[in-house]
Residue frames as a rotation matrix with the C-alpha (Angstrom) as fourth column:
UNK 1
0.210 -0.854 -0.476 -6.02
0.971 0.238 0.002 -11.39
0.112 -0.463 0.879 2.07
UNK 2
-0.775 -0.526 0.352 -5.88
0.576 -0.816 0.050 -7.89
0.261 0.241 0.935 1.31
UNK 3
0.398 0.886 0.238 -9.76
0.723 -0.463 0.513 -6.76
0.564 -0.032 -0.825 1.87
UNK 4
0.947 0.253 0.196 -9.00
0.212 -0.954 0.211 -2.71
0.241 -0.158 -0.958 3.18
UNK 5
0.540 -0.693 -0.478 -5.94
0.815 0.288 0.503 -2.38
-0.211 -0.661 0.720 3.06
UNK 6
-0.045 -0.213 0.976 -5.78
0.628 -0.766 -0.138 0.64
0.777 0.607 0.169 1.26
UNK 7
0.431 0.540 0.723 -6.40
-0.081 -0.775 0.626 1.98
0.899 -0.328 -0.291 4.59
UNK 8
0.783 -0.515 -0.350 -3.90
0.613 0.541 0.575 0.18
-0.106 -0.665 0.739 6.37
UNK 9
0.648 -0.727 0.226 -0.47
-0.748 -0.553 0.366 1.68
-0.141 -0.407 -0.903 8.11
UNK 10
0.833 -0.221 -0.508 1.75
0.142 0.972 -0.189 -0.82
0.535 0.085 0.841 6.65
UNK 11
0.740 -0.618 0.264 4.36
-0.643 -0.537 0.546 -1.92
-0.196 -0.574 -0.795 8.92
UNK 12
0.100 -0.428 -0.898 6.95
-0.980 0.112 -0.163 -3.99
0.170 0.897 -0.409 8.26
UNK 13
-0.881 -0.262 0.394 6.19
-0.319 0.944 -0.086 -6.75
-0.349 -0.202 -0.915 10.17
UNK 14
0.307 0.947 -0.097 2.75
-0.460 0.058 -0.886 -6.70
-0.833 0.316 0.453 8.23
UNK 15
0.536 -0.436 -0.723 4.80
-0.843 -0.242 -0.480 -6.19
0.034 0.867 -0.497 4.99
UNK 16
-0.587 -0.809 -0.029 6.89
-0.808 0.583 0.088 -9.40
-0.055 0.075 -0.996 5.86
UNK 17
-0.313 0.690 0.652 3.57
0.117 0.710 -0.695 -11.92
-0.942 -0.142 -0.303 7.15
UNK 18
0.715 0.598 -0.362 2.13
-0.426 -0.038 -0.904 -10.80
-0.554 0.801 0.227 3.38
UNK 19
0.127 -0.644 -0.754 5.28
-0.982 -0.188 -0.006 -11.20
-0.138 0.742 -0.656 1.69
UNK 20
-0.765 0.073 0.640 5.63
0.032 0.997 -0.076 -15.48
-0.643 -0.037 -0.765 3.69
UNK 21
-0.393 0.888 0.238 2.30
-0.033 0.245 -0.969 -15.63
-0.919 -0.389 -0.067 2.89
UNK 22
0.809 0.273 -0.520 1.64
-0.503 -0.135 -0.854 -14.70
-0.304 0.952 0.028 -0.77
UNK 23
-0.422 -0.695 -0.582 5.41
-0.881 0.466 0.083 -16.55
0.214 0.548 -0.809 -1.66
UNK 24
-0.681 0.276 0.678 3.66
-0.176 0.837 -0.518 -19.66
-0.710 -0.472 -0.522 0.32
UNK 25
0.124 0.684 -0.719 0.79
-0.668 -0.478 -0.570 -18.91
-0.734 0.551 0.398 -2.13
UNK 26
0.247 -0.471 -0.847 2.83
-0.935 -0.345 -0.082 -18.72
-0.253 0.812 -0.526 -5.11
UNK 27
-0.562 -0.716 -0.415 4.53
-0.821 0.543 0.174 -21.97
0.100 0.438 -0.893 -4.96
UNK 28
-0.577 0.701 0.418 1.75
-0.195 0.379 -0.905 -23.60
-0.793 -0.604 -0.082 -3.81
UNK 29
0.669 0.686 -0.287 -0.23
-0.326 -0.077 -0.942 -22.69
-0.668 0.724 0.172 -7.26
UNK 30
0.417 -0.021 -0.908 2.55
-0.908 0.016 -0.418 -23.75
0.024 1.000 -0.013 -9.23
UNK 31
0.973 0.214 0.089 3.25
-0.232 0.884 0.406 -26.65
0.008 -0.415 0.910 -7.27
UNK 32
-0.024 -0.948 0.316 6.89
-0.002 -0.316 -0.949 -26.27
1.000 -0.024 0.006 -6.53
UNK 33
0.816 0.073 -0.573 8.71
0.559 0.151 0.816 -26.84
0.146 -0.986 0.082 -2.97
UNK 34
0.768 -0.634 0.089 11.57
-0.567 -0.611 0.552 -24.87
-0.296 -0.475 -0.829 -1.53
UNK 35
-0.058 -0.851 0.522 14.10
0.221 0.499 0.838 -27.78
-0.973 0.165 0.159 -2.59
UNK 36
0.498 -0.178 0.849 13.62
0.867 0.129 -0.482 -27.06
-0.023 0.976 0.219 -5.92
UNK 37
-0.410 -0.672 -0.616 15.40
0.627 -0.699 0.344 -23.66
-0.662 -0.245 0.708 -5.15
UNK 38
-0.239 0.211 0.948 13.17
0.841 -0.443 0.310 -21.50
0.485 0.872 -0.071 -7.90
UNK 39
-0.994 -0.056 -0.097 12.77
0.081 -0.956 -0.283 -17.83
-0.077 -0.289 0.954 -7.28
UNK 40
-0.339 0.823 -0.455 9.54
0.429 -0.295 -0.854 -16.41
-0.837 -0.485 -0.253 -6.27
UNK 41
0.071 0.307 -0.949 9.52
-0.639 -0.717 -0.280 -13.77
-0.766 0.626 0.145 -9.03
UNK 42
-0.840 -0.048 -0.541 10.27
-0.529 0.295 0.796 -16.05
0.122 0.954 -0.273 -11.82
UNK 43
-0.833 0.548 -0.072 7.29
0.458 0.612 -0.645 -17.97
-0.309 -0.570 -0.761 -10.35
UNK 44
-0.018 0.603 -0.797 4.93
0.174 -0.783 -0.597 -15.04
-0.985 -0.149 -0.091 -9.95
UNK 45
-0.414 -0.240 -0.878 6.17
-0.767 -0.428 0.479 -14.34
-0.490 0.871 -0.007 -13.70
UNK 46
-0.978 0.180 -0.109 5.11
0.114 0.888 0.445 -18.00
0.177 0.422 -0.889 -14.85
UNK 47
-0.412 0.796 -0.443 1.42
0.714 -0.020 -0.700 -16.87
-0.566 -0.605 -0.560 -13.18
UNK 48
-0.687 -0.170 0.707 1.78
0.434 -0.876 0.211 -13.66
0.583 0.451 0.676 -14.90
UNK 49
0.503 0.573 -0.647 0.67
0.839 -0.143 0.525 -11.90
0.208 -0.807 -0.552 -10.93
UNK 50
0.599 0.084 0.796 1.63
-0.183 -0.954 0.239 -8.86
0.779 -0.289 -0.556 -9.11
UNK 51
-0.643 -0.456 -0.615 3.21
0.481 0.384 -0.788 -8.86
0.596 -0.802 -0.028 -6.12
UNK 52
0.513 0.854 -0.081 0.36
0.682 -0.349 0.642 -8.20
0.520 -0.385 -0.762 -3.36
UNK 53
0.189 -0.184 -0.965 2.41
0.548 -0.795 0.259 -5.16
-0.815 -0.578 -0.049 -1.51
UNK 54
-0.969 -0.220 0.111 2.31
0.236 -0.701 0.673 -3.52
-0.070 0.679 0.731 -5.25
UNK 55
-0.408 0.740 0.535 -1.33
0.360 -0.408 0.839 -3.87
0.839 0.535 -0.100 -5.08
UNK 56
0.346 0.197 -0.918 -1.49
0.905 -0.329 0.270 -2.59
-0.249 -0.923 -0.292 -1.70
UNK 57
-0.753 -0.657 -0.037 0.78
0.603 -0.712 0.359 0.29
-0.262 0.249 0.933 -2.90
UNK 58
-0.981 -0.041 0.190 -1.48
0.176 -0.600 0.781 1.13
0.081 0.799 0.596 -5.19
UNK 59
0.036 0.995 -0.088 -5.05
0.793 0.025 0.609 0.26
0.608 -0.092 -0.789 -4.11
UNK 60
0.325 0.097 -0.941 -3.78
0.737 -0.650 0.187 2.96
-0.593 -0.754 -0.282 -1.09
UNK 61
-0.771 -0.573 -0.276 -2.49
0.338 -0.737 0.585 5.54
-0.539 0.358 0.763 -3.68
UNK 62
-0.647 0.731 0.215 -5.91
0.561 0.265 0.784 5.15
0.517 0.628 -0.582 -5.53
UNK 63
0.239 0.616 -0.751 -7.76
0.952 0.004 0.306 5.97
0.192 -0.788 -0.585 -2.07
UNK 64
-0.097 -0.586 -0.804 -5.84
0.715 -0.603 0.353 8.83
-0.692 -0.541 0.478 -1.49
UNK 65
-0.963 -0.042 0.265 -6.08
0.199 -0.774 0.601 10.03
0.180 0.631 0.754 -5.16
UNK 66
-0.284 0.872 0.398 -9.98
0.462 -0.239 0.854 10.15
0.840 0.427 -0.335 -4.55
UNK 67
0.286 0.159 -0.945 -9.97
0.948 -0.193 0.254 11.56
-0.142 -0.968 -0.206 -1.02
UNK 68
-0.512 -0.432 -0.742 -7.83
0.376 -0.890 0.259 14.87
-0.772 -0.146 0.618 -2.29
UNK 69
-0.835 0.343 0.430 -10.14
0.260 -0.443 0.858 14.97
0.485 0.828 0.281 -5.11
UNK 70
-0.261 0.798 -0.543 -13.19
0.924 0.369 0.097 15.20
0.278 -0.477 -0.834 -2.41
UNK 71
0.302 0.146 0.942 -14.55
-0.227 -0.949 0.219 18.91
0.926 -0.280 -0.253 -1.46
UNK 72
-0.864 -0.492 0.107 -13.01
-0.029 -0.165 -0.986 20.13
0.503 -0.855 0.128 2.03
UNK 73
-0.101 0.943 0.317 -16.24
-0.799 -0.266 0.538 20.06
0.592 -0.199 0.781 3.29
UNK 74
0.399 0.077 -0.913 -16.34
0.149 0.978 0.148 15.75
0.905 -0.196 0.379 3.27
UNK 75
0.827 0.367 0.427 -16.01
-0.541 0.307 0.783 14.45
0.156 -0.878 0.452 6.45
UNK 76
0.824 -0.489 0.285 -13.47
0.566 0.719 -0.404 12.39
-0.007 0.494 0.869 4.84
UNK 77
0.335 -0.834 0.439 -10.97
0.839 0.053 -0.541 14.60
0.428 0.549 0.718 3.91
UNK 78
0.188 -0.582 0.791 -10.78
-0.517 -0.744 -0.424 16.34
0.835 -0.330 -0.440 7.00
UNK 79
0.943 0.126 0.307 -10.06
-0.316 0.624 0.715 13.68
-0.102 -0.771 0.628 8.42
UNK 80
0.312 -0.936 0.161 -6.69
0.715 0.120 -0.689 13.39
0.626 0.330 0.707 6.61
UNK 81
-0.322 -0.489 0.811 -5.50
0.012 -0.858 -0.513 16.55
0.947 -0.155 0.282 8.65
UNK 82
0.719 0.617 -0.320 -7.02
0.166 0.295 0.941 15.25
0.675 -0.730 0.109 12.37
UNK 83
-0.244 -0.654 0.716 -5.19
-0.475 -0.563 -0.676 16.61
0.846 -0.505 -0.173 15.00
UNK 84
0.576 0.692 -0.435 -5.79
0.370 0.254 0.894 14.59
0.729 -0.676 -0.110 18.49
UNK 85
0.334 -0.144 0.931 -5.03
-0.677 -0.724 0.130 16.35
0.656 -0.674 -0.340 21.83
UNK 86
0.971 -0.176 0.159 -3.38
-0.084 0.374 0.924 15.19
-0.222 -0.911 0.348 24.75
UNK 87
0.290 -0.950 0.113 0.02
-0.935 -0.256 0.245 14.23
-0.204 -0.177 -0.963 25.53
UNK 88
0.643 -0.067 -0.763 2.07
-0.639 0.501 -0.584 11.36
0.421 0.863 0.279 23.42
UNK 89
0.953 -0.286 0.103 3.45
0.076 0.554 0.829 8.23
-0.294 -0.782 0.549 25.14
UNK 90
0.126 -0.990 0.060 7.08
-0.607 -0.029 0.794 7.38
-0.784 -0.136 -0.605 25.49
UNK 91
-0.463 -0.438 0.771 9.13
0.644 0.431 0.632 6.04
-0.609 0.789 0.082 22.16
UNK 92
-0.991 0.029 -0.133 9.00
-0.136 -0.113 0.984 6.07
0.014 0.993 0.116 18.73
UNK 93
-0.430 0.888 0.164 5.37
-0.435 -0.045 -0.899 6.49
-0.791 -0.458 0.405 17.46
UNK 94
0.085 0.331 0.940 3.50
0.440 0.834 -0.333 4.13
-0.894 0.442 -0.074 15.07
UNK 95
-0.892 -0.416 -0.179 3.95
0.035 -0.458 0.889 4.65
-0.452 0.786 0.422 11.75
UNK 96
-0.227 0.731 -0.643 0.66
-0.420 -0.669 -0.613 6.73
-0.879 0.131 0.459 10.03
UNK 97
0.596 0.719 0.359 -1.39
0.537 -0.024 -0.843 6.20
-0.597 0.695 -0.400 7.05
UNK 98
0.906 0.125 -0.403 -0.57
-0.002 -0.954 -0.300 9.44
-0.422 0.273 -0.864 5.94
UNK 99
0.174 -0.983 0.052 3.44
-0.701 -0.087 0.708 8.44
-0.692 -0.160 -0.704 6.25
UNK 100
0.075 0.066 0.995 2.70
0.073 0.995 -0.072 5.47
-0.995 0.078 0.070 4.39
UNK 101
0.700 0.670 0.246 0.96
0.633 -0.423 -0.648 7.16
-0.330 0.609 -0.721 1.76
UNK 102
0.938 -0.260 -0.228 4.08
-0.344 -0.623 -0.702 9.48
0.041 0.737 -0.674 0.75
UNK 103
-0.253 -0.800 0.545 6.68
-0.206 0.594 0.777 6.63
-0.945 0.085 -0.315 1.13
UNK 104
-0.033 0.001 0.999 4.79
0.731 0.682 0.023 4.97
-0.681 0.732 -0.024 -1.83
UNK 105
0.823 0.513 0.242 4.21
0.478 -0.397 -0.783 8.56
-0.306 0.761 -0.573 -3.48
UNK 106
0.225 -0.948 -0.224 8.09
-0.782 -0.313 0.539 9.07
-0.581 0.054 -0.812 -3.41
UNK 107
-0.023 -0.351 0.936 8.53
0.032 0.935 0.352 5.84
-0.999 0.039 -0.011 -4.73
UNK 108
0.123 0.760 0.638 6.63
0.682 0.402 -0.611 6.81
-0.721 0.510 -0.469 -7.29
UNK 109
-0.889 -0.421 -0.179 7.65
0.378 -0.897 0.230 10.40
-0.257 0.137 0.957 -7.92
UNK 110
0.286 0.937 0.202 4.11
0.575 -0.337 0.746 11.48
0.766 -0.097 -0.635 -7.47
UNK 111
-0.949 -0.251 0.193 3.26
0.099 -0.815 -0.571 15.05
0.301 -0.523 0.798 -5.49
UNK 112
-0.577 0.807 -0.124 -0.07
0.350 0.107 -0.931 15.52
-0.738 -0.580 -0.344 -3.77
UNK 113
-0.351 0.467 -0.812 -1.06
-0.569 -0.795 -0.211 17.93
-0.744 0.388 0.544 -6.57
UNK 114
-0.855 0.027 -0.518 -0.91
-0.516 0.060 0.855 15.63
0.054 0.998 -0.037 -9.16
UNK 115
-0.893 0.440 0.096 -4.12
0.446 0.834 0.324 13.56
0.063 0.332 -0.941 -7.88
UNK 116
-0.643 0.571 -0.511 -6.13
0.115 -0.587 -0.801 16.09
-0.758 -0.573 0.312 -8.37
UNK 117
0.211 0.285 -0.935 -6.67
-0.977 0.075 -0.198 15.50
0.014 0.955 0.295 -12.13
UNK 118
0.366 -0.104 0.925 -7.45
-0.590 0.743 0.317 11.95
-0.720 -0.661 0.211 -11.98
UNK 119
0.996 0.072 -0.047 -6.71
-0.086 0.773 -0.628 10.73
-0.009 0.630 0.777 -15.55
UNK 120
0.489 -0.871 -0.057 -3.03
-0.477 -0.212 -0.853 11.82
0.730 0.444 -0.519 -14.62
UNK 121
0.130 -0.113 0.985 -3.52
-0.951 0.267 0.156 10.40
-0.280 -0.957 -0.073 -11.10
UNK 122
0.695 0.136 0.706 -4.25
-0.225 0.974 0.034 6.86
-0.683 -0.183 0.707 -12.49
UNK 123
0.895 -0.381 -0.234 -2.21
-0.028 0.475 -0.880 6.94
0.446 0.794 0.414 -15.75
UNK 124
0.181 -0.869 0.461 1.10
-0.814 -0.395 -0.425 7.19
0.552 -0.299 -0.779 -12.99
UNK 125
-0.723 -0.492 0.485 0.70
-0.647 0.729 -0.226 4.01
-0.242 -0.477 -0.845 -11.75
């Protein structure tokens, strides 16, 4: 359900089809319908699971710590900083990786520096 998503731009109508989807899941495995009126999380807690947009959070915060840990050289990690020419359509534009990536490191109170020393990178989340 998740395979690469660490590399996904979540939007929020992604973020909403995972959320149906993994609560559909949930009650499913513990064999519970919607009339019975139980909460998701106490559910998920009875499973003793994650929610899958924490391990998205985090599987992309992971990626990211090992990409800034990568020599500027990599191929990779100048690709974080791609620039693309030409001229940008009309509206609002799509919401980045990159943008993604320091929503979840605000969440977190995490700074770019800190995944540079990874045992401090992973013991933060």
């Amino acid at each position: 359900m998740i395979y690469g998503s660490k590399k996904w731009p979540m939007e929020v109508v992604n973020e909403n089809c995972l959320k149906r989807c993994e609560n559909l899941m949930v009650r499913r495995m513990c064999g519970v319908s919607l009339k019975e009126k139980l909460l998701t999380k106490e559910l998920r807690l009875r499973l003793g699971i994650e929610s899958v947009l924490d391990v998205v959070k985090r599987g992309r915060l992971r990626w990211f710590g090992h990409v800034e840990r990568k020599p500027i050289e990599d191929w990779v990690k100048r690709s974080l900083d791609f620039e693309v020419d030409g001229k940008r359509g009309r509206g609002r534009g799509r919401k980045t990786w990159s943008q993604c990536v320091q929503l979840d490191m605000k969440e977190r109170g995490l700074c770019a520096e800190d995944a540079l020393d990874h045992d401090l990178w992973l013991l933060k989340f």
